[in-house]
Every structure is written in C-alpha cells, then in structure tokens.
GUTOR-262280 format. One record per residue (C-alpha): x, y, z. Coordinates in Angstrom, 2 decimals, always signed. Layout:
BEGIN
{px:X	py:Y	pz:Z}
...
This chain:
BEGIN
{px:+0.00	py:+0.00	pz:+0.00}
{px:+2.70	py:+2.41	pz:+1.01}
{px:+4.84	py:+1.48	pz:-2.46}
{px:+1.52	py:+2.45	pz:-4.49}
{px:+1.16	py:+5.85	pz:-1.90}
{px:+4.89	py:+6.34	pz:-2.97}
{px:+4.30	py:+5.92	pz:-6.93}
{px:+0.87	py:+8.11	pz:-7.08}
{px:+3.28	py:+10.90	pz:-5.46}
{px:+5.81	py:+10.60	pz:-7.44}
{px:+3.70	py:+10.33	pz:-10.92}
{px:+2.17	py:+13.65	pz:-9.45}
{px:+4.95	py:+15.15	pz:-8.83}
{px:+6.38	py:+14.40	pz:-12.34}
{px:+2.92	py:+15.98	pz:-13.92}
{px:+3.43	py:+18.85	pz:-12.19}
{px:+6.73	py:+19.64	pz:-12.91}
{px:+5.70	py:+19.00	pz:-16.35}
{px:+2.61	py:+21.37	pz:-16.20}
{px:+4.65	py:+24.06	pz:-14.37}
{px:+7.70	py:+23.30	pz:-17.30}
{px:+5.23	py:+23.89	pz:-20.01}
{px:+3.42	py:+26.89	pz:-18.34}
{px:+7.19	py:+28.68	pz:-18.04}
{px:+7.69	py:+27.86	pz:-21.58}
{px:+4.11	py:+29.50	pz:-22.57}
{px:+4.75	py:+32.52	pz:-20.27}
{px:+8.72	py:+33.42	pz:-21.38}
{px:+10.11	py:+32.46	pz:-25.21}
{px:+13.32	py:+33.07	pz:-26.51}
{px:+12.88	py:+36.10	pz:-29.28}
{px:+14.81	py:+35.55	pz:-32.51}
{px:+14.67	py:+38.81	pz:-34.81}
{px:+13.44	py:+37.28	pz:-37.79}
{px:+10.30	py:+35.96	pz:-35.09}
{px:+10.11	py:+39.82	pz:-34.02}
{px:+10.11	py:+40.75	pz:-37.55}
{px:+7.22	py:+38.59	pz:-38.47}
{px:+5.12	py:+38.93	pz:-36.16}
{px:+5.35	py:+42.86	pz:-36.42}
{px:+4.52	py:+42.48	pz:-40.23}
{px:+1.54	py:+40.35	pz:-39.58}
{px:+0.14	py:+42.76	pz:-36.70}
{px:+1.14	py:+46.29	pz:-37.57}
{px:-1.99	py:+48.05	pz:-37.95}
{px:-0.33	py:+50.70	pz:-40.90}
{px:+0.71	py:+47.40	pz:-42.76}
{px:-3.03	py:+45.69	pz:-42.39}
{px:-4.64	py:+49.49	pz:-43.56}
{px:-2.09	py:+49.56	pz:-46.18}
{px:-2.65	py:+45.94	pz:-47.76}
{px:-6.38	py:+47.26	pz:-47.46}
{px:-5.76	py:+50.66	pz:-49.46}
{px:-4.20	py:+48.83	pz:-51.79}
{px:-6.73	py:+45.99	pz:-52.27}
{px:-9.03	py:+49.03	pz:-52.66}
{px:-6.68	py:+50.73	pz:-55.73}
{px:-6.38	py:+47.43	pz:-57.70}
{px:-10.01	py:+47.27	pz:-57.73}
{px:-10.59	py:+50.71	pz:-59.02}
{px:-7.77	py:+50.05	pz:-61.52}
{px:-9.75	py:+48.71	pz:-64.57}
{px:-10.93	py:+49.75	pz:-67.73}
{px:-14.48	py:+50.41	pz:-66.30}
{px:-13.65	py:+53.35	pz:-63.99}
{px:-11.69	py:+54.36	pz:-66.66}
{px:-14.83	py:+54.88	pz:-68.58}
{px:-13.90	py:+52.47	pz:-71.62}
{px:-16.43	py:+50.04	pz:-70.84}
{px:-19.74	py:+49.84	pz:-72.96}
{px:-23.12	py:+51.45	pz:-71.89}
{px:-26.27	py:+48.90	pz:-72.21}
{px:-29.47	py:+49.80	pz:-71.23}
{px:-33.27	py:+48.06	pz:-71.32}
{px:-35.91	py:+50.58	pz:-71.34}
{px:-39.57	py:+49.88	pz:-70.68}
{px:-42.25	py:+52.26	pz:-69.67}
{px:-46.14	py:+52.05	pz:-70.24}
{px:-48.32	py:+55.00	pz:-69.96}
{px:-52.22	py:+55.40	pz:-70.04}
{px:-54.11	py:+58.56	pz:-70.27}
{px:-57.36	py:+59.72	pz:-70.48}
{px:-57.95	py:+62.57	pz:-73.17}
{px:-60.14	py:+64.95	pz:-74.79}
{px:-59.88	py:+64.35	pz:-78.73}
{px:-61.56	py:+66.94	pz:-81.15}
{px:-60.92	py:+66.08	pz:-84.60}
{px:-61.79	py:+67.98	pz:-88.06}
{px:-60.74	py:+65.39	pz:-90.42}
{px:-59.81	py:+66.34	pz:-94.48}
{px:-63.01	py:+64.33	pz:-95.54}
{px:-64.92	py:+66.44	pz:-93.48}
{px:-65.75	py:+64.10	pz:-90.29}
{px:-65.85	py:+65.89	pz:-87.30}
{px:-64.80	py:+63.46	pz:-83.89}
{px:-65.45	py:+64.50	pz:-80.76}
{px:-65.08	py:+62.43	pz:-77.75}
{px:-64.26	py:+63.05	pz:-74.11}
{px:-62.12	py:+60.94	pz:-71.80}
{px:-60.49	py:+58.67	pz:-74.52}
{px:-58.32	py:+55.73	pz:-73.24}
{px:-55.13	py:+56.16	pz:-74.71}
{px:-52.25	py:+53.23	pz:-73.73}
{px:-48.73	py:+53.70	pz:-75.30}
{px:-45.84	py:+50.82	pz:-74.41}
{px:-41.97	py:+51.84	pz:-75.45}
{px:-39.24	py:+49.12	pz:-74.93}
{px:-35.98	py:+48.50	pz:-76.14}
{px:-32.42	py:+47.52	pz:-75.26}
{px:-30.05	py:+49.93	pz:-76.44}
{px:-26.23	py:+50.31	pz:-76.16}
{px:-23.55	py:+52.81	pz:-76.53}
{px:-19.14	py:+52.25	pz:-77.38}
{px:-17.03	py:+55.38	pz:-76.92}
{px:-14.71	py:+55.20	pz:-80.17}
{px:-12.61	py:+58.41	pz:-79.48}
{px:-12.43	py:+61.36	pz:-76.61}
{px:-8.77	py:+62.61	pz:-76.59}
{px:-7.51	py:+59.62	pz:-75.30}
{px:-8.56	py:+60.23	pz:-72.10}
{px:-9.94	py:+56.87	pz:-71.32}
{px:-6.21	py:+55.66	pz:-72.12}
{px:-4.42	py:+58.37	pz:-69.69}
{px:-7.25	py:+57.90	pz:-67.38}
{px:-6.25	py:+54.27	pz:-67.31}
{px:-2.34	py:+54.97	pz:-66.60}
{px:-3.49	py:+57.04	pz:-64.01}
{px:-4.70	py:+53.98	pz:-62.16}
{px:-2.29	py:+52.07	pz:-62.62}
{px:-0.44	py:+54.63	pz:-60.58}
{px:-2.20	py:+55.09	pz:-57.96}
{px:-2.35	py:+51.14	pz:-57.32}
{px:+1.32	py:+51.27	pz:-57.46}
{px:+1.71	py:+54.58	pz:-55.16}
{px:-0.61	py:+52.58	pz:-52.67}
{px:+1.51	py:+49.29	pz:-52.80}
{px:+4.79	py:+51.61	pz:-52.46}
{px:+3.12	py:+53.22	pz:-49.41}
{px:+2.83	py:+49.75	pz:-48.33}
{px:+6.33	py:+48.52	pz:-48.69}
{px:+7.51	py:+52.00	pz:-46.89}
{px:+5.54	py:+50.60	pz:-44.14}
{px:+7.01	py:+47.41	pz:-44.33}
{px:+10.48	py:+48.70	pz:-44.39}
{px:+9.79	py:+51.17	pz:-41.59}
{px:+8.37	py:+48.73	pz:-39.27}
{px:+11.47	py:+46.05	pz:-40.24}
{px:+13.56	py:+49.01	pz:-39.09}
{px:+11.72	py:+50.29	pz:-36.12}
{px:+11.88	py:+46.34	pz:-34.67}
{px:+15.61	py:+45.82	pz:-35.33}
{px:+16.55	py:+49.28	pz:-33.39}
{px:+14.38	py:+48.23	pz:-30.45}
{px:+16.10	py:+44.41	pz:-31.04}
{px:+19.12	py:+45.51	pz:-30.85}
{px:+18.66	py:+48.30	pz:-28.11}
{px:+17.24	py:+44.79	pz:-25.74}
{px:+20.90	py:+43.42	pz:-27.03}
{px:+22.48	py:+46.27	pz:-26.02}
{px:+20.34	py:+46.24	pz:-22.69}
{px:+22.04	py:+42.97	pz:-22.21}
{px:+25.72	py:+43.55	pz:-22.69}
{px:+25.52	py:+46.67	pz:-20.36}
{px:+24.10	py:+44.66	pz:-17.53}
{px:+26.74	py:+41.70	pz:-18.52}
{px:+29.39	py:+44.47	pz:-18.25}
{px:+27.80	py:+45.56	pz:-14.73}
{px:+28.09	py:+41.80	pz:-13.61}
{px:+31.56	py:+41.50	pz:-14.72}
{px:+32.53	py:+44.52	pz:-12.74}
{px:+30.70	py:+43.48	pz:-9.48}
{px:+32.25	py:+39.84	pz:-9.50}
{px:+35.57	py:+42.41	pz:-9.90}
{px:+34.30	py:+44.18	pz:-6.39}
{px:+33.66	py:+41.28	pz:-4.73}
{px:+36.76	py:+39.25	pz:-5.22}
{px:+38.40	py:+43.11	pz:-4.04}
{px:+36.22	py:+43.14	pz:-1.28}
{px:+37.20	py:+39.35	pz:-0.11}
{px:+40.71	py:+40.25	pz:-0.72}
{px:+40.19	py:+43.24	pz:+2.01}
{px:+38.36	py:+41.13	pz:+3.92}
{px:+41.53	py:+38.67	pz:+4.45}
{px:+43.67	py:+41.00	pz:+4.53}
{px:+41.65	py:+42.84	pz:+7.44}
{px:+41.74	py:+39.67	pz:+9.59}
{px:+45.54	py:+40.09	pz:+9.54}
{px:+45.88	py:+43.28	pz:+10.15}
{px:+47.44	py:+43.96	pz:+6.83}
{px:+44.30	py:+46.63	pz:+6.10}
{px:+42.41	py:+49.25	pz:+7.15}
{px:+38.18	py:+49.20	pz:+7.88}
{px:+37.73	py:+51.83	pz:+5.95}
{px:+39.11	py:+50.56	pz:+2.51}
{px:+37.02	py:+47.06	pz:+3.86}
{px:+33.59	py:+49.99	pz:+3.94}
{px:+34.76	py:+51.27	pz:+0.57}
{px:+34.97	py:+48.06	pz:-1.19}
{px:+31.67	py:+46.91	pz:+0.16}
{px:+30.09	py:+50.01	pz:-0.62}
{px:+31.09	py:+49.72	pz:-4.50}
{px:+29.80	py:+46.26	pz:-4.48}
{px:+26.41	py:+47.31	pz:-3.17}
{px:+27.04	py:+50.58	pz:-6.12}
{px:+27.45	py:+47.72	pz:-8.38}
{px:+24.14	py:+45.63	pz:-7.57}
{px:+22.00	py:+49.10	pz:-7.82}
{px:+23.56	py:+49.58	pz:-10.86}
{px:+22.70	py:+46.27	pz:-12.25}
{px:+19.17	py:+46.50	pz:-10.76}
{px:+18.24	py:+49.84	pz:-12.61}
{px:+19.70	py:+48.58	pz:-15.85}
{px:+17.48	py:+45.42	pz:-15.93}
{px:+14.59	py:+47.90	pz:-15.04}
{px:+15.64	py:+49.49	pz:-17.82}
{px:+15.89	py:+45.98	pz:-20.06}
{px:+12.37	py:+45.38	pz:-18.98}
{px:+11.02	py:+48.62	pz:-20.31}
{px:+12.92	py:+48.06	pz:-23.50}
{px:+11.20	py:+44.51	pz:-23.84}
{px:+7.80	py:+46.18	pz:-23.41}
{px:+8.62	py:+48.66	pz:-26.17}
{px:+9.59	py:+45.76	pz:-28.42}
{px:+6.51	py:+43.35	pz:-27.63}
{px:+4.17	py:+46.49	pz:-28.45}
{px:+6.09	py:+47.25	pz:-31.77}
{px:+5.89	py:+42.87	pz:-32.64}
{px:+2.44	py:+43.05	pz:-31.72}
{px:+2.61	py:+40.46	pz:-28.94}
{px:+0.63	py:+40.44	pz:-25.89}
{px:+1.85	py:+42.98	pz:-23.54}
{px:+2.14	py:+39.68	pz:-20.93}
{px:+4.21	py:+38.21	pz:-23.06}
{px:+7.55	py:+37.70	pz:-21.57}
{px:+10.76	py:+37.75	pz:-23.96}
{px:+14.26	py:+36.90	pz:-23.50}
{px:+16.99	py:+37.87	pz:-26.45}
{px:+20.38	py:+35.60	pz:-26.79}
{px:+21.97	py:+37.54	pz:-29.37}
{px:+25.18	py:+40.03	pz:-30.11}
{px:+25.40	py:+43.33	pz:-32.26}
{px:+27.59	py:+42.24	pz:-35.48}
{px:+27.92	py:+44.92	pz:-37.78}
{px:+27.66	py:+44.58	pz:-41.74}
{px:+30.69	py:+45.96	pz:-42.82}
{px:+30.32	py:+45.21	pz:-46.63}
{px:+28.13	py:+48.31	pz:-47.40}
{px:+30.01	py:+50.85	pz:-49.93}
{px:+28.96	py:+54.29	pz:-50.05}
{px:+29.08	py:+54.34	pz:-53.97}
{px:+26.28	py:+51.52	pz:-53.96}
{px:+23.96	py:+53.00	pz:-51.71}
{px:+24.07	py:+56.19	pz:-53.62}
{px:+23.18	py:+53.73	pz:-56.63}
{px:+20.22	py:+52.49	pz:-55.28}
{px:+18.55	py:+55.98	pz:-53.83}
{px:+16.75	py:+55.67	pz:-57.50}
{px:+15.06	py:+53.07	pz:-55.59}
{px:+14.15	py:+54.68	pz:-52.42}
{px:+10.36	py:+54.23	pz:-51.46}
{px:+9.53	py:+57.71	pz:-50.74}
{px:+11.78	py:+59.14	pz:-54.03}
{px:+9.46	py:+56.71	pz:-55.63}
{px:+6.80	py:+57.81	pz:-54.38}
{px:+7.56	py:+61.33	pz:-55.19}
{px:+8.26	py:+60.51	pz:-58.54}
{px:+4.75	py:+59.08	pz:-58.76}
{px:+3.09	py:+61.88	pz:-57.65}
{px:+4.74	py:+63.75	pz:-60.73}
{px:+3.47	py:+61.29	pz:-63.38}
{px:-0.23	py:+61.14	pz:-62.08}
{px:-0.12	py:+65.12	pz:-62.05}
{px:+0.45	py:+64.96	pz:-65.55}
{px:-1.70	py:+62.49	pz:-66.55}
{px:-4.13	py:+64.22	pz:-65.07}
{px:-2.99	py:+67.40	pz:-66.99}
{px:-3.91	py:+64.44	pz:-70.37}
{px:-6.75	py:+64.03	pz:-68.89}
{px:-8.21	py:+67.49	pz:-68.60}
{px:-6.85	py:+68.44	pz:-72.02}
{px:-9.04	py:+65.36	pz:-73.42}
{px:-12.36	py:+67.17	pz:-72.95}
{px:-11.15	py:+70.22	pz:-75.19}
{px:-11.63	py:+67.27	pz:-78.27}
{px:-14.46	py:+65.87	pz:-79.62}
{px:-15.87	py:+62.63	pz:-78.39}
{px:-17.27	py:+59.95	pz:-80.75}
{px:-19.98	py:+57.03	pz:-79.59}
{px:-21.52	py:+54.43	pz:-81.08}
{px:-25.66	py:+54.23	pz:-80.49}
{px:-27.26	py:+50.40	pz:-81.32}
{px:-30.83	py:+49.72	pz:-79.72}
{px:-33.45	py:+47.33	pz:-80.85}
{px:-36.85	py:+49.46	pz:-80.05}
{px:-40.84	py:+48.44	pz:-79.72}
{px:-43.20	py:+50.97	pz:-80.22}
{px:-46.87	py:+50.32	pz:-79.44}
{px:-49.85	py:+52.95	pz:-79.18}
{px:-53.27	py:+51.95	pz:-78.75}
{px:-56.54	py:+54.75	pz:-78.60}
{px:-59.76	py:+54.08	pz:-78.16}
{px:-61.03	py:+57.22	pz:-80.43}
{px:-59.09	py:+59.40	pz:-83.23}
{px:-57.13	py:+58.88	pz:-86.31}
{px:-54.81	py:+56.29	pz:-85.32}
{px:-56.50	py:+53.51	pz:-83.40}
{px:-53.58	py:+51.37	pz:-83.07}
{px:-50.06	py:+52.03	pz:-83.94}
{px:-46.97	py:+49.40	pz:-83.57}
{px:-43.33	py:+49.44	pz:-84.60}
{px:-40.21	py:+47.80	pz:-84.02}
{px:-37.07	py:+46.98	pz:-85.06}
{px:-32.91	py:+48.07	pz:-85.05}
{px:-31.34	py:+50.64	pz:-84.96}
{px:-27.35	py:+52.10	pz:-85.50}
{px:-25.78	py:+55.28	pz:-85.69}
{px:-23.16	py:+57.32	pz:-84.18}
{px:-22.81	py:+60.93	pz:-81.69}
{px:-20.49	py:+62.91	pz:-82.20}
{px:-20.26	py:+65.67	pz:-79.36}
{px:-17.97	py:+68.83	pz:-80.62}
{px:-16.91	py:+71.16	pz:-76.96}
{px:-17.45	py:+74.71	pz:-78.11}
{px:-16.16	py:+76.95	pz:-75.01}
{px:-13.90	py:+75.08	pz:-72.67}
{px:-13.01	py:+78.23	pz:-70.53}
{px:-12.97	py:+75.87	pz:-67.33}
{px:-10.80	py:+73.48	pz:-68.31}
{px:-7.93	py:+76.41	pz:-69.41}
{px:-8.30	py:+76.86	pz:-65.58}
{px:-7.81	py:+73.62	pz:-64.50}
{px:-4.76	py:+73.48	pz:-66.89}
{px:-3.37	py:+76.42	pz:-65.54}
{px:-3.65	py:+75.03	pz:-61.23}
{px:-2.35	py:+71.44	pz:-62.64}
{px:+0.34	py:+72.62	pz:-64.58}
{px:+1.57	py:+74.62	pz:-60.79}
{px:+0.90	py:+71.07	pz:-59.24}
{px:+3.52	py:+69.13	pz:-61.46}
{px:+6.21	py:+72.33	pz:-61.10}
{px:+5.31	py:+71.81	pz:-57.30}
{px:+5.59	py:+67.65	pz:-57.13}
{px:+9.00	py:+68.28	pz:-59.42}
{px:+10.49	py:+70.32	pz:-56.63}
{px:+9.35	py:+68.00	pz:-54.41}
{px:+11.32	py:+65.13	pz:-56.29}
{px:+14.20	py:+66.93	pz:-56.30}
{px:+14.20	py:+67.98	pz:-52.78}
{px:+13.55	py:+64.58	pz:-51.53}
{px:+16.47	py:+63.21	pz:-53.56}
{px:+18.65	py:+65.86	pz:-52.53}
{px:+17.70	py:+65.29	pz:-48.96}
{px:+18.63	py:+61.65	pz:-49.20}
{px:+21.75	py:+62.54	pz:-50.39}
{px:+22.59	py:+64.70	pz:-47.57}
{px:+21.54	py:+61.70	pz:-44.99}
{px:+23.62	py:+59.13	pz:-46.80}
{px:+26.03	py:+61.53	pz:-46.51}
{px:+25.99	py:+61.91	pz:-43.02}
{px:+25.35	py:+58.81	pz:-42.29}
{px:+27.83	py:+56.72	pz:-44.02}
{px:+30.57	py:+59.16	pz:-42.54}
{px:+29.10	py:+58.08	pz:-39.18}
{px:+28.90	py:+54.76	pz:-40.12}
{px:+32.47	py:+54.54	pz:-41.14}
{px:+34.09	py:+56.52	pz:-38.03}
{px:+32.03	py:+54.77	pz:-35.63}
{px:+33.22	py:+51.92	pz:-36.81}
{px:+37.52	py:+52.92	pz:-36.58}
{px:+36.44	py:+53.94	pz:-32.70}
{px:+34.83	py:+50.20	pz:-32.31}
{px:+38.23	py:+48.91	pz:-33.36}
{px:+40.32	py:+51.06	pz:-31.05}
{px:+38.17	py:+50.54	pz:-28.36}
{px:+38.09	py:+46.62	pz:-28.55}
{px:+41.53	py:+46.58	pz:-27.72}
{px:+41.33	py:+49.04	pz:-24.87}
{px:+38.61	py:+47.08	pz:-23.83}
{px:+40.88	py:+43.62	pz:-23.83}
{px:+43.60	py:+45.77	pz:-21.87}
{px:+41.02	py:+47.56	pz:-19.30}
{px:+40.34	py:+43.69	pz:-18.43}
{px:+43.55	py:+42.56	pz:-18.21}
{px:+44.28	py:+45.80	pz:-15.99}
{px:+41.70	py:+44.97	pz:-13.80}
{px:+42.73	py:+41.42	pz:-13.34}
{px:+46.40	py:+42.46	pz:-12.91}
{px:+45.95	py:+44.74	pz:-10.21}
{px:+43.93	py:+42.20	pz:-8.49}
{px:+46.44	py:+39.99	pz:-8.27}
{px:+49.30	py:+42.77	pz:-7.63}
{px:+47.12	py:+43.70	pz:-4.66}
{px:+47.03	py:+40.60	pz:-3.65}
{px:+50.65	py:+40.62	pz:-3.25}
{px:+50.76	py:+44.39	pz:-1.64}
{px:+52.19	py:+45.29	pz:-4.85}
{px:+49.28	py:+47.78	pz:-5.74}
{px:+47.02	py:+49.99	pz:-3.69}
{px:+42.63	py:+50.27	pz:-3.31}
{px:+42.74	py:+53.68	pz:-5.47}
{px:+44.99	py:+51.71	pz:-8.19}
{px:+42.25	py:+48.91	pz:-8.04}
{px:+38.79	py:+51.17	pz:-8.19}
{px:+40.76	py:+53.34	pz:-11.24}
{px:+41.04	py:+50.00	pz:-12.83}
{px:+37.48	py:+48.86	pz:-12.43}
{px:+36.50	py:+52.52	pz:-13.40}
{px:+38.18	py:+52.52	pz:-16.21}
{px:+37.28	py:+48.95	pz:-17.31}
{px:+33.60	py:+50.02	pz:-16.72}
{px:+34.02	py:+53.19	pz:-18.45}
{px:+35.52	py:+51.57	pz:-21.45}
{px:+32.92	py:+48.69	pz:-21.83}
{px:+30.52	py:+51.34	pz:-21.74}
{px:+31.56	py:+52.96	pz:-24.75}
{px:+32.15	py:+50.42	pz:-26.83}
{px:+28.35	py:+48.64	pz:-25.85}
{px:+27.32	py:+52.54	pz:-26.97}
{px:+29.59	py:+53.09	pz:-30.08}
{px:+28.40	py:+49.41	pz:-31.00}
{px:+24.76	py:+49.68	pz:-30.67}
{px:+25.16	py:+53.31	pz:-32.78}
{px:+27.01	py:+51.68	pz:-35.49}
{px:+24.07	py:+49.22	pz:-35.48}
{px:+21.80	py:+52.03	pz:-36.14}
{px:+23.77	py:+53.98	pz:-38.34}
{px:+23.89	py:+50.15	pz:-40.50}
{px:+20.20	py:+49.98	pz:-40.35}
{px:+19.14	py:+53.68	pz:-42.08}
{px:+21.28	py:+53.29	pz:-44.63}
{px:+19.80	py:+49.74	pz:-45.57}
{px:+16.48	py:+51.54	pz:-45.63}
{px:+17.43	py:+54.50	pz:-47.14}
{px:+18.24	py:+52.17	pz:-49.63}
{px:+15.78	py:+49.70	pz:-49.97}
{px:+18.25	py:+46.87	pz:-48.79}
{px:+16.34	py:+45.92	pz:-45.60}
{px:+15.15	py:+42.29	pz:-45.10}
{px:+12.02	py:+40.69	pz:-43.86}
C-alpha cells in the first residue's frame, strides 16, 4: 500500500513539474529577430490598412472606372391617359369624344461604345495604374519602416544585455576586491575603511545592475508592443550586435533611384500629368456608337390612329464637338503649378537623401575605426583589472589603483556597448534609405 502511496506521489509530482515546465515555456520564449520581424509584419496596424488601401486601388484600376467600358441599357415604360380628342378630319368628319383611353408601351435595349475622346480613357487608365502602385509603395515603406523600427528596439534589448553583462563583470571584480580586504583585514594587513569602501562599491554595483534590468524590462515592453505580442508576453533575447561591414557608399548612392519615398515622389509627378492628359481630353471631340433594338406600341380608343406598332434596329453614331472650354484652361493652368510643385518635391527629396547618406555613411564609417580602437582598450582595461587584483594581492598595488582599474574597465565597456549599438543604427538607415532591408 505504502509502495503504491509512494508511486501516485511521485507520478504527481512528475505531472506537475511538467505542467509548471510547459506553463514557463508558454509565459517566457526566446525572441529571434526574424520571429520579431514577423510577427510585427503580420500585426502592424499601418501594414493591415495599407494591404487594405491597396486591395481598394487594384479594384478601381480597370478599364471600367476608366470609362472604356460599354453602356447597355433596357428601357420599358407604359403610360395610359385619359384625353379629350376633337378632330376635323380632311373628308370632313368631325370626332369628338371626351375621356379617350389612350395606352402607349416603349421598350428596347439599347447600347452605346465610346470610339474616341482625346484619349482620355487611355491616360485615365495609366493614371490607375499609378495610384495602385503609389498605394503598394506606401505599403512597402511601411514594411520597411516597421522592419527598421523592430531591429533598433532588437538591438537596443541586445544592447540592454551587454551593459548589464558588463555591470556583472565589474561586481564579480568588487567582490573578489572586497574578499581580498576582507583577508587581509583579519591580519591586520588593512584598514576598515578601505574594507567599507569596497563593500560600498559592491552594493554601487548591484544598484547599478538593478536599474539597468529595469531598464531591459522597459525596453522589452517597447519591443513586444512594436511585434504586436501580448503585452504579458515575456521575452528573453540571446543575441550580439555584429555589424555589416560590406556596405560601400558608392552603392547605396546607386540604389537611392530606388528609395520608397523618391518613388513615391516621382509618382506623384506622373499622375499630375496624366491628369494634366486628362483634362486636355475634354477640349476634343468625343465619338460614340448608339445600337438599340426598339418596340413601339400605341393603342386609342377614339381618333385617327387607333392602333399604332413598330419595331425593329437601330445604328448610328454621336459625335459631341466642346465649343467653349473656358474651365478646363483653368484647371490646366492650377495642374500645370501642381507638377512644377511635385517636381520640386522630387528633387528635394532626392537631394535630402543625399545629404543623410552623406551623413550617415561618414558616421557609419568613423564609428566603426572607434569600435576597433576601443576593442583593444577594452581587452587591456580587463587585463588591468585582473592584474591589479592579483598585484594587490601581493601588496604590490594599492585600493585607489584597483577602483581606477574597475572605473576605467567600466568606463571603457561602456563605450564600446554605446559606439556598438550606434554603429548598429547607423547600418540599419542606410539599408532603408536604400531599400536593402530584409524581412
């Protein structure tokens, strides 16, 4: 009895350890950025109204709204009326009659084709086309903005992480100082107060790592709300800041042709003018095509024509001539403005692009010579650090020698964690400036 006791608590041990193992996993995963990048790409709210605008343009884009399509109609109306008839016929009958029935049916199908109108149906068409393709550019600016908002907030967690690594580093540096005084002390070979000192810059240290992992957990809320995620979700981020150092200045100024927004600029341009098309169209004639098949039938109870019916085909053609267009000169006049406007525009934004890849790249580059420097102070602030430790171990160095070490070990690591994470950033706009991010 006491063996089966034993094995039904230890199979319910095991299932709760299992239940609690999977309930840790569900509350805290381990964040890769592609994962961030996908989920922030399936919840973004600008992406989900963009893919909508643009659903919305590539239904609008067809040869219908462009006003190509042909015009059928069926007409049918019937109409009874009571009338007076008075008559004074050639053969000299006289008819007279009050409150004749008169019933008249008209029906038909009847079409129309536009053959010409200044091409306007053609420009018209264009135009669409560019506006589906200014609404899937504003879409992929979206994408490419969100991509690049979650990588800075990524890599800001990863930075996050190294300082607080650095912090931990430095306070396993205090407390091996702080044992060291603490032997010493029991000698007599030190003072209290250097024994207060050191235990003060160990407690420094743990308030130090404290508000930096307050600090990490903000930055993972920023990140979850930018993915999408529920704001419960808890994240953790195993990853390092490597820099791409293969971009070349000459290639990104290659590609600004293929910028999103100088795109989009560009765009705006074009549909001006095809508008301007457009506008001009009206000042030419317009040609249709009529067809209808008609039926015709009139019945009266009194006068000439008791009963009249006809049917049949029909064909011809309308031709509509515009004889004062003094509007449209108007119209000509504000679009005209509105393409020297969205030309400025284009040239501005280019410009302006050239200027940030300018001063980007040269931070990009110099940020990159300090990284270099400062990984080999950073190698030698350690080694510092770990040599005066021993040399103090050995009364061969003093407490001020050993905090200037930490200090500047600390100082060091920060800057290159800063410099890194900067470079990082600096990396990341000049992808998107030109168009080399990745989903």
């Amino acid at each position: 009895m006491k063996m089966r006791i034993r094995k039904m608590n230890k199979f319910l041990l095991s299932l709760f350890i299992a239940f609690n193992f999977i309930e840790t996993n569900h509350a805290q995963i381990q964040l890769s950025l592609q994962a961030a990048i996908d989920s922030a790409l399936q919840n973004n709210l600008n992406i989900q109204v963009s893919r909508n605008n643009l659903a919305i343009a590539e239904l609008n884009n067809s040869y219908a709204n462009a006003g190509a399509m042909p015009q059928i109609n069926a007409v049918l109306s019937n109409t009874n009326a009571l009338n007076s008839i008075h008559q004074n016929l050639s053969n000299g009958v006289e008819i007279t009659k009050n409150n004749a029935l008169t019933n008249n049916i008209n029906s038909g199908v009847n079409g129309s084709v536009l053959l010409y109108n200044g091409f306007r149906v053609k420009n018209t068409k264009k135009r669409l086309e560019l506006m589906t393709d200014q609404s899937e550019h504003e879409l992929n600016i979206n994408i490419q903005n969100t991509i690049a908002n979650v990588m800075i907030k990524y890599y800001d967690i990863v930075r996050q992480n190294s300082l607080i690594a650095l912090l931990k580093k430095n306070l396993e540096y205090s407390k091996t100082k702080s044992n060291l005084i603490a032997q010493k002390l029991n000698v007599g070979m030190a003072n209290e107060t250097d024994h207060i000192a050191t235990q003060m810059d160990v407690n420094n240290s743990k308030v130090a790592i404290a508000n930096q992992e307050m600090i990490l957990h903000q930055s993972e809320i920023d990140l979850i709300q930018a993915t999408g995620m529920d704001v419960n979700q808890q994240i953790t981020i195993k990853d390092s800041i490597n820099i791409d150092r293969k971009l070349l200045e000459s290639e990104i100024y290659m590609n600004l042709e293929k910028n999103l927004d100088y795109i989009y600029a560009d765009n705006i341009v074009r549909i001006n003018e095809l508008l301007l098309k457009e506008t001009k169209a009206s000042k030419y004639p317009s040609l249709r095509m009529n067809a209808a098949y008609n039926f015709n039938y009139s019945k009266s109870s009194s006068g000439f024509n008791l009963l009249n019916e006809s049917y049949g085909p029909s064909l011809g053609a309308t031709l509509q001539i515009p004889i004062y267009t003094g509007l449209v000169k108007s119209q000509e006049k504000s679009l005209d403005y509105q393409i020297k406007n969205a030309t400025l525009l284009k040239a501005d934004k280019y410009k302006m692009l050239q200027y940030e890849v300018s001063k980007t790249y040269s931070q990009y580059q110099s940020l990159e010579a300090q990284i270099k420097q400062l990984e080999e102070n950073y190698d030698l602030a350690r080694k510092y650090v770990e040599l005066s430790l021993q040399k103090y171990q050995y009364n061969q160095s003093t407490i001020i020698e050993l905090q200037s070490a930490q200090a500047s070990f600390e100082n060091i690591g920060y800057q290159l964690i800063q410099l890194q994470y900067l470079n990082k950033l600096a990396e990341i706009e000049l992808k998107r400036i030109s168009y080399l991010l990745k989903g």
